[in-house]
N, C-alpha and C positions, 0 to 999 in steps of 0.2 A: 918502287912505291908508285903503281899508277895510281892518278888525280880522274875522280870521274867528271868533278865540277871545278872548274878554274874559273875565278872571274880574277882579274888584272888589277893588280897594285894601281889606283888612282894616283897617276903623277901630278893631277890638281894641287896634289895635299902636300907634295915633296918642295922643298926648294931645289931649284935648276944645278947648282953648284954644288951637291952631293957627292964625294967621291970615294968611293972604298965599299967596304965588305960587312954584310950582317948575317952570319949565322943565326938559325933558329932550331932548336931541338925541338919536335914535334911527337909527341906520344897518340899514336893512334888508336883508340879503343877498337874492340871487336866488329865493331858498327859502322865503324868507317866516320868515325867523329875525333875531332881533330883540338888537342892540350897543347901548350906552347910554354917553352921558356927560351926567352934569348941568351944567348950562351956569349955571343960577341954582338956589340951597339955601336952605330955611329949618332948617337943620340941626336938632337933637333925633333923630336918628333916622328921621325921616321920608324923606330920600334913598334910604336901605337899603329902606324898605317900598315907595317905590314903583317904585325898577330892581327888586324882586326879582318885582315884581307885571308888570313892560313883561316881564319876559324871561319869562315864563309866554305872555304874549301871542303870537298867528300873525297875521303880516299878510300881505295879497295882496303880491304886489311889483311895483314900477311896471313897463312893460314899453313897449320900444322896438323898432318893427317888429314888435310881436307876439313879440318875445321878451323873459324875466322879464331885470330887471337890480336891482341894488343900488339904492339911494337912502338919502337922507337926510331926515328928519323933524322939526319942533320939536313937542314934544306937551306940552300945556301944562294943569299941575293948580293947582286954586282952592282955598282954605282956609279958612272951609267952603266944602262944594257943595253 
């Protein structure tokens, strides 16, 4: 799943003391435009910063026969990194 645009989870928004795991399934459309459902939370807020951070994100889109199609993704954040 390459990311053409990454901009960086703002640790502004995190409390320091964060620890553990947040899975996100991401459904990629053809376009390289980016759906989210958290599948695993470590709530505080931290959900909010990081869909608000995937859907900033551009991704390539997988492509079958050489044409772009939808897909699904697990993209998965560590606490710390």
């Amino acid at each position: 799943m390459p990311f053409l645009l990454l901009t960086a989870i703002d640790r502004t928004r995190l409390p320091e003391w964060i620890r553990g795991d947040v899975v996100v399934e991401v459904a990629i459309s053809d376009k390289g435009r980016a759906r989210d459902a958290v599948l695993k939370s470590l709530g505080f807020g931290l959900d909010d910063v990081i869909v608000d951070t995937l859907r900033k994100w551009r991704y390539q889109p997988a492509k079958v026969d050489g044409r772009a199609v939808a897909s699904k993704h697990d993209v998965y954040f560590h606490f710390p990194s």
